[in-house]
Steps between C-alpha positions, in 0.01 A plus 500: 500500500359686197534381116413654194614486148686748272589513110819528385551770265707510155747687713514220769343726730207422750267729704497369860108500555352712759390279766870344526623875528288581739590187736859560452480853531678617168499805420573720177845486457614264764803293392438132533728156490417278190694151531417140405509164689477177342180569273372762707552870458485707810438918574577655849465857564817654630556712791603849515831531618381737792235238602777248448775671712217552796421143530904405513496770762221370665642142456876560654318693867279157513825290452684714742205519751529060514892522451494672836229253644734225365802667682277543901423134452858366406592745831245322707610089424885614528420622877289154554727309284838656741271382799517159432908522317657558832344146667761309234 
């Protein structure tokens, strides 16, 4: 985790210093998320809606990859589970 302090201006604006910057990878003219919880005021950087739309992509194949996983194994017990239905 890094810390540091800024001043805030008449304005109410701050300078986010460097070293934070650099860790979170902000960049001139990067949009960012301001919000407060409880007594705490918190910053995230936000993503590119490109970058964004990739990683839902990339998210929905993964989920589809393990829905059909989920599917193969359901088929598998039903064929054992039929195995044992026709003894009753």
């Amino acid at each position: 985790m890094y810390a540091s302090y800024a001043k805030v201006g008449e304005r109410g604006q701050i300078t986010i210093p460097k070293i934070i910057r650099d860790h979170a990878n902000i960049k001139y003219n990067d949009k960012l998320i301001i919000k407060t919880d409880n007594n705490q005021i918190l910053i995230e950087k936000t993503i590119p809606k490109e970058e964004k739309n990739k990683l839902l992509e990339k998210g929905y194949k993964e989920m589809a990859k393990e829905d059909l996983k989920t599917l193969k194994a359901f088929k598998n017990i039903d064929k054992d589970a039929n195995k044992y239905v026709g003894d009753y």
